[in-house]
Every structure is written in C-alpha cells, then in structure tokens.
N, C-alpha and C positions, 0 to 999 in steps of 0.2 A: 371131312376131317377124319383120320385114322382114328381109331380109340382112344379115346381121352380119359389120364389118369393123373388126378390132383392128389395132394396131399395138406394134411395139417401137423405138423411139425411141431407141438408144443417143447418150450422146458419147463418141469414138475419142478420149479423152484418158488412159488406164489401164487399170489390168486391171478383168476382169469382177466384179465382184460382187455377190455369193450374192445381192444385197437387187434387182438388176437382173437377175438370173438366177432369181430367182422370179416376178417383173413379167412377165417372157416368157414363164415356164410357163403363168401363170395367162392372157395376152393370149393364148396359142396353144389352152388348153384354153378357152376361153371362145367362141370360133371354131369348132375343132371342132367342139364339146357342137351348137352353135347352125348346123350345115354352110358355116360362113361361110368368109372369108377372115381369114389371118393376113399381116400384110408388117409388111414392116423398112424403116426409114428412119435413115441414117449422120446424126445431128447434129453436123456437122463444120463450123458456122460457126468456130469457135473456133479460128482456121490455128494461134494464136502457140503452142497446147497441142498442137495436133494429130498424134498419128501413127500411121502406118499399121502399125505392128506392134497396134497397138489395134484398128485396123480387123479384123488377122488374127485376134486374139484373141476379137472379139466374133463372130466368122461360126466361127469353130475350136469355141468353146461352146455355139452352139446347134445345129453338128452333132453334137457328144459328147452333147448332152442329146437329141438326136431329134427336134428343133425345127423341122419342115422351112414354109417361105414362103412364100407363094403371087406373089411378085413379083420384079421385078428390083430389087433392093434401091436406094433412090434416096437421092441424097446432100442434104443439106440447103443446102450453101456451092451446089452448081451449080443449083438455084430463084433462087440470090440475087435475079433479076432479075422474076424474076414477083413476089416480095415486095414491092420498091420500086417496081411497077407498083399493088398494091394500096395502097402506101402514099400515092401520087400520087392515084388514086381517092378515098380517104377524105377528102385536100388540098380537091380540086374539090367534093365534096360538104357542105365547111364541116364533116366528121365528126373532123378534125384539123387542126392549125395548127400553121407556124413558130415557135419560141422564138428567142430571142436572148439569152436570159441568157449572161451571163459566168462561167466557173468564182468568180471571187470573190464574184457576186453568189448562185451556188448555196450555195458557202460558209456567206455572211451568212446565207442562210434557214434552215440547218440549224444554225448557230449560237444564232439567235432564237429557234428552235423549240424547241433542248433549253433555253434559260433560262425558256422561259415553261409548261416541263415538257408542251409539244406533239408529236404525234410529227413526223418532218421531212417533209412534206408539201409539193410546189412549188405556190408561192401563187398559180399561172397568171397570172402579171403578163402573160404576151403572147397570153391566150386570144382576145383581143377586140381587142389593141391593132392597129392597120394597119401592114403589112409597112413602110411607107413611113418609120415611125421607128424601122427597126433601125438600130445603129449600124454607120459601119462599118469592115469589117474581120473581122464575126465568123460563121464559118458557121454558121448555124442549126439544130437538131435540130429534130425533126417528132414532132411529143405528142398523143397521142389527145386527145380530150374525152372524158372520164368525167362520169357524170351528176353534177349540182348541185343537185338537189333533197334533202328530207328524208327521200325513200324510202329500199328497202333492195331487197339482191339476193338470189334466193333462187335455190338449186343443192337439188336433189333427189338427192343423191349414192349409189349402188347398194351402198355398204359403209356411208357415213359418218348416209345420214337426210337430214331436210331441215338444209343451212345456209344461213344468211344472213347477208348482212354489209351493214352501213348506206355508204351512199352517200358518207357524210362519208369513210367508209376507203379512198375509191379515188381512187389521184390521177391524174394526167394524165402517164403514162406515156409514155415515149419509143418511137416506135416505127421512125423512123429516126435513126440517129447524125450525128453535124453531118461525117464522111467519106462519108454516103449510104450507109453498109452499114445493112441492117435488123438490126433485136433478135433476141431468142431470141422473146419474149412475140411478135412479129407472124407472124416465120418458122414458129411450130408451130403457129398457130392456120390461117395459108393453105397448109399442105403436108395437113392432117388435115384442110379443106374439099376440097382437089382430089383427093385420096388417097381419099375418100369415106368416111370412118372417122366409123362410128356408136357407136365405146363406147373411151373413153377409161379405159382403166385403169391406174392409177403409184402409185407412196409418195404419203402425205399431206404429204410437206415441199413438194408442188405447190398442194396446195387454197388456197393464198393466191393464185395464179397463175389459177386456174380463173375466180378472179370478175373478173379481168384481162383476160382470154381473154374472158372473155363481150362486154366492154366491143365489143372487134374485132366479134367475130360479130353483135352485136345492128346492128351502123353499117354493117355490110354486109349485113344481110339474110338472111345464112344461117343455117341451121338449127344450134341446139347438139348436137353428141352425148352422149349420156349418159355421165355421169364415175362411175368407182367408183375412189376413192382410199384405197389399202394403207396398214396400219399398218408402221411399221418393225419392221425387228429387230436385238433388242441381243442381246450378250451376257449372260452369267451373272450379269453385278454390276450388271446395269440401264442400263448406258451402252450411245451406239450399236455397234455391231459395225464393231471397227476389228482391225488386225492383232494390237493384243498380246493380241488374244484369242485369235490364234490363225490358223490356215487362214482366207480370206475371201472368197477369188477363186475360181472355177472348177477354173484352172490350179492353183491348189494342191490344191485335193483330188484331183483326178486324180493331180498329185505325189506325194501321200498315200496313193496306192491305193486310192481310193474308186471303186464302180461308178458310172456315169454311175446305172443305175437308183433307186440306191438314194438318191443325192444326189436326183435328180430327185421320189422319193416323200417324202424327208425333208423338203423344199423344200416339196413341195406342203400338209404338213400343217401348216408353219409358220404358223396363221393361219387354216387350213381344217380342217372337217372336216367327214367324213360319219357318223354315229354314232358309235360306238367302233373304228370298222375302222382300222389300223394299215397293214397291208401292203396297200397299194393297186396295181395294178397299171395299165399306158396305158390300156386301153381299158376299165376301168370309172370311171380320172381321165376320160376324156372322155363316159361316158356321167353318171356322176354331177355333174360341174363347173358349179356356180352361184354367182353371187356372194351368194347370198342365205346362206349358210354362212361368209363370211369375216368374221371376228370384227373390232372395232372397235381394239381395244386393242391394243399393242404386243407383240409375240413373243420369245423367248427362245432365245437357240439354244443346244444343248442338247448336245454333240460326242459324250459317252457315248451317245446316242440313237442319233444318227447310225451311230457305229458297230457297231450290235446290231442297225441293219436292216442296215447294210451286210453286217455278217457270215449273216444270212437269205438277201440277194440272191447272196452268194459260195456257198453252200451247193446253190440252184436254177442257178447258173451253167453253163453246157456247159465242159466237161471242157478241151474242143479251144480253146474260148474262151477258157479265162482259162491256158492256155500260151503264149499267141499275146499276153494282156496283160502277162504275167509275163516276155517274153524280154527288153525294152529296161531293167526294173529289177536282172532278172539281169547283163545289160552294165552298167548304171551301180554297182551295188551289192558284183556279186563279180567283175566283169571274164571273167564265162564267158559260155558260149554254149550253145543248143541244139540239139546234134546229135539224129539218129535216134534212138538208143540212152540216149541223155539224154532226150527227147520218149517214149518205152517205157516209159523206170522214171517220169516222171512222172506221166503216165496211169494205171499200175497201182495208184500212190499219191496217187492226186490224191483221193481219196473222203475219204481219214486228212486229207489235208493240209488240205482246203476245210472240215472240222468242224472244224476246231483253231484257223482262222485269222479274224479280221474286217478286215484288208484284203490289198490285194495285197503291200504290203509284208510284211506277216507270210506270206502264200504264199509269198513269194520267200525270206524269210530260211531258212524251215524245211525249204522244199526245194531249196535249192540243192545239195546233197551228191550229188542225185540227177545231175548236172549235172557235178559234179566228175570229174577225170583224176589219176593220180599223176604226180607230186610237188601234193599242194595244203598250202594255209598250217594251225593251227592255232589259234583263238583263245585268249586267253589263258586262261578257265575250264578249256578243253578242255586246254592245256600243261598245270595245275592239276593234271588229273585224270588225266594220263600220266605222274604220275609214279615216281620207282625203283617203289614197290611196287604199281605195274601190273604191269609188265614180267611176271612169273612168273603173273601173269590170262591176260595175251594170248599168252602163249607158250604156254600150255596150251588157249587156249581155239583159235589157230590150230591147232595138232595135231590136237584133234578134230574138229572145223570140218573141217580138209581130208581127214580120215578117213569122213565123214558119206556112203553113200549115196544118201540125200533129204534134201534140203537146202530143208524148209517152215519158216514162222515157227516151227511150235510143235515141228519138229527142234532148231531153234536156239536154243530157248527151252529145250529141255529140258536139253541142253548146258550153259545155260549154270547151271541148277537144279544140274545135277552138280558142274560148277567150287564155285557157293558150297557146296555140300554141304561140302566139305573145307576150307573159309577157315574161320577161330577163329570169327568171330561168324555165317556160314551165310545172311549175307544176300544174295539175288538183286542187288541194288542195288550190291552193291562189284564185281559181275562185267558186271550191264547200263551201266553208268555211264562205266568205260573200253571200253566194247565200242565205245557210241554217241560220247564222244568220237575212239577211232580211225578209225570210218567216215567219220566227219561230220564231224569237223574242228571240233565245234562239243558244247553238252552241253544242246543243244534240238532235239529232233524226233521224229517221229510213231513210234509202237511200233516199238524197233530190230532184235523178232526179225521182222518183218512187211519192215521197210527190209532188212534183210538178206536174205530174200527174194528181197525186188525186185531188189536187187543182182546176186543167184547167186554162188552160191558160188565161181566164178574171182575177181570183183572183189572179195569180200567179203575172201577168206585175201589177196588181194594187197593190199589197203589195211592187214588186219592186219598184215604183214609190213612194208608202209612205217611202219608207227605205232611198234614197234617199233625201226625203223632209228631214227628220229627222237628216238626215248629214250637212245639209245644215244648 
C-alpha cells in the first residue's frame, strides 16, 4: 500500500466524544499499522459555535489517550480562502454555477415537493439560466453540478462494501453561501486533497456526504481516497449514546477514574475485533489494526465492560503511577494531600488497594485513611459503628495494641481474635468492624489487621485513642 495518510477532523463546538474518540483511535492506528502519517485538522468554520475551550479539549484527549500527530495541527476557518479559490475554479470551468433563488422561492420548492410526496431536491432552475437574468438585489450562492443522467455512483467503502446511490439522489449542492464563506461539503473535501489524505475514515451518519464529496473531486480531477465509514454507538436500550446514558465524553471518564488505557482498549473493541482477545494492548492495536475486522452494524456500549478491564488495567498499573493519578481526586474528594508518610503507607498498601478497586475513584475512596491526620471526620456508617457499645472494644483493644511488642497484621489480628474471644457472641467481626471504622473513619477497606500494619502502631493506638475521645 502507497503511503497512508489519515486524518481526525474534529469540530471545536463540545466536549469529546467517546464515538469521535474512537474515530481517532481507529485513524491513528490505521497509520501506524500501515507506517503512515496521522494529522489533525480543527473544523472550525462554524465561528457562531466555536470555542476554544473545545479546541483545548480535543488536543487535552488525544494526549490522555496517547494519540500523538504527525502535523501542525491546521485550522479549517484560516484555508477559508483557498476554498473560494477552488470554488471560483469550478465557476470558470462551467463545473458550478450562480443561483439566484430567493429564500421564498426555496421555500415554495420544498413546499411542492413534500405535497407531491418528492423529496426536497432544488429544481436547478439557474443551472443553465444566463447570469444576466438574476434579479436584482439578491446575492447569489454557488451550487455544484451533480450529474443528470440516469446513472448511479458507486463508493467501494473499506467497512461498508460497495454503495451506490442513483444520480436522481444528488442535488446541486451549495458550495459557496451568497456571504462568500464556503460550506462544510467543499472545505473537507479541498483540505483532505491538499492534506494528501488517502483513507478517509468517520461515523456512517457521513456516507451520504461521501457521494457529495465525490461530486467536488470528480470536477476537479482529483483522485478519491478510500472511505471506510464506522457504525455508530448506542447505548444499552439501542438509542444513540447521549448523556442520560451516562459518561460520554473523554473528560468524563477520566472524571470517573478511568485509565486512559483501558478506555482506549475498550474503545478499540467497540466495533473491532481480533479473535477472542479481550486485553489488547498498543503495540499489538497497531500490529494487528485492519479495517477489514470492523463490523458493519452498530455497537453497544457496555459500562460494566468497561469497568472490568479497567479494573485489569488498574491491577498491571505502576504503583508510583497511579498515586500520582489518585492525588487531585484525594484534593477534590477528601480535601487531603499527599505527604511523604501518606505516599509510604500507600505504596505498602497499594497491592490490597489496586485488587479491590476498578476505578481510581474507588482507589481514592478506600485509601484515603492512609492519607488522613488526627482530628479527621467520621462517616456516618462509621459514627453508626462507634457506637456506646464500642467503646469497651477499643478500650480494650487500645491497651493491648500498645502493649504488643510486634506490631504485624497477623499481631493485630490475633489481638483482636482474643478481644472477640470474651464478647457474648465471639465473633471477630464486632471487634474488626469498630477497629476499621476507628482507623478509617469509614467501614470500607482493605484488610484492617494488614492497614494497621501499615499504620504502626504510634498512629494506629493514637487514632484509637481519638475514636474514643469522639464517642465520648
């Protein structure tokens, strides 16, 4: 295959979404696979939407996902003028013409059309007419010529098969506006000739657009690139994937504690696959990545999914890593920080914490305690479980506790076997239960004779002792 050169084409009008954050996986691994180039082009004709926190958004996601470009990323509004240069071209070569319809005359057409159950197709009343009987007063838009024979068009599409659409379906498109800004239809088709982009890959809500696009390309002489047009993805109840379904955008599953990886793998299998393999990793996405595996039909997103490789990906994660992801949700979530000493016990406990947890949110929640200083809050389960008839637990279990020469989990543990040994019913669970909410402030987390440990037995008797004051 000649040199392969994809593109991702955003518009800076919103946040990212997963369904255009797949689009770039798949353009960027399609590249690779093939040593080609990948580049980005900002579709920012659209000023009255436009904005540049979007812009930040979409370059912020495809460095979280690993997406790196082979260009200086090029804006689509600052081409304007080479646009209405090719649109002038087309003008001279009889390949488009002036309109002069009136908004009420477009009106009537589409009026006409839906009574006589036609679709609304403009009837080229000025394909042929001479400039000379425009009326005036009214600025003109500038409308390709689509062909007017009985033939049909036919696209070879690298997901879709062959399509073809009859000639009768293609109207005579506008391709500059009666202000002289060009369309979206003229602007992607002359940025992806000069760009040199030989494989157009996007959602199928474009494949009506592609045999549009041809119209341009065929009147200029240039060559098509190969299109391979993505099925969408819904949601779980078959509609498309909008927010009440949930997380949607990039920016939110990072919100959400999701690895870039594992989004990135769960992404990639939306719609692909390579036999049964589940856990894919970068460099076998780009050894294996063909379009000839992406399935035609629509995808399902699936959030339990997601989160069970995520929690895989949390598990292979570097230790040092994901304390470094967990500090800004610790600041948002429990207003702590991580000191040295805080950074110590999470490390020693980061093994427990990262098999317990499938996102960073659940790292963060369960090991926060490790992070804690006294005076800290109590949740309410945790107040719950500290109640009057704790008190005589942890006063007894503090005594031993700071009596204890070795102070291991299974010290602690044993301790705490002795305590229920003497309770009416002898169950470990009425002695482990206010133990874990005194440490922890909470009555979730990873083995409490193992946290207390980590602890050492200074912090551990002095948190006993505030848990205590606090009942009191």
């Amino acid at each position: 295959m000649s040199s392969v050169v994809t593109r991702f084409p955003p518009s800076p009008t919103g946040f990212m979404h997963i369904g255009n954050a797949r689009t770039a996986i798949y353009n960027w691994l399609f590249a690779r696979h093939h040593d080609g180039k990948f580049v980005v082009r900002i579709e920012d004709t659209d000023r009255a939407r436009h904005s540049e926190e979007a812009v930040e958004a979409i370059f912020k996601g495809l460095d979280w996902l690993g997406l790196n470009y082979d260009n200086e990323p090029v804006s689509q509004f600052a081409q304007r003028d080479r646009h209405i240069e090719i649109a002038k071209q087309l003008l001279e070569s009889g390949q488009a013409y002036y309109c002069y319809c009136s908004p009420e005359e477009l009106t009537e057409m589409r009026e006409t059309a839906k009574k006589e159950g036609r679709s609304a197709v403009y009837d080229r009343r000025w394909r042929d007419r001479d400039p000379s009987e425009a009326p005036e007063g009214v600025s003109p838009v500038v409308r390709i010529k689509a062909p007017i024979d009985d033939g049909e068009s036919v696209v070879n599409d690298l997901v879709q098969g062959e399509v073809r659409v009859k000639h009768e379906n293609l109207d005579d498109f506008i391709i500059l506006r009666s202000d002289g800004t060009p369309t979206y239809l003229l602007s992607v088709v002359v940025d992806d000739h000069d760009m040199g982009i030989t494989h157009v890959i996007r959602g199928d809500d474009h494949l009506n657009n592609t045999f549009r696009q041809k119209i341009i390309y065929d009147a200029m002489g240039w060559d098509l690139p190969h299109f391979g047009h993505l099925p969408m993805i819904l949601g779980q109840d078959g509609a498309k994937l909008s927010k009440r379904h949930g997380a949607v955008s990039l920016e939110d599953f990072e919100a959400k504690g999701y690895l870039p990886e594992a989004v990135l793998n769960y992404l990639l299998r939306l719609g692909w696959s390579h036999g049964n393999d589940e856990i894919i990793s970068r460099a076998q996405a780009i050894e294996w990545f063909t379009l000839d595996h992406v399935v035609k039909s629509a995808a399902k997103f699936d959030y339990d999914k997601l989160e069970s490789l995520n929690a895989h990906y949390m598990k292979e994660a570097d230790d040092e890593r994901l304390i470094a992801l967990m500090t800004p949700f610790l600041h948002e979530r429990h207003k702590l920080a991580i000191d040295e000493i805080a950074k110590t016990r999470l490390l020693k406990g980061m093994t427990e914490l990262k098999d317990r947890a499938k996102t960073l949110l659940q790292l963060t929640d369960e090991g926060a305690f490790y992070a804690k200083e006294t005076p800290y809050d109590f949740d309410e389960k945790a107040q719950a479980t500290l109640a009057d008839d704790a008190k005589p637990v942890l006063e007894t279990l503090l005594t031993q506790l700071t009596a204890l020469n070795s102070f291991t989990a299974d010290d602690v543990q044993q301790v705490c076997k002795d305590v229920a040994g003497n309770l009416r019913d002898g169950k470990l669970g009425k002695v482990a239960m206010p133990l874990r909410a005194a440490l922890t402030g909470t009555t979730v987390s990873p083995s409490i004779f193992h946290a207390a440990e980590i602890l050492g037995q200074e912090e551990t008797t002095a948190r006993l002792a505030f848990a205590l004051e606090k009942i009191k």
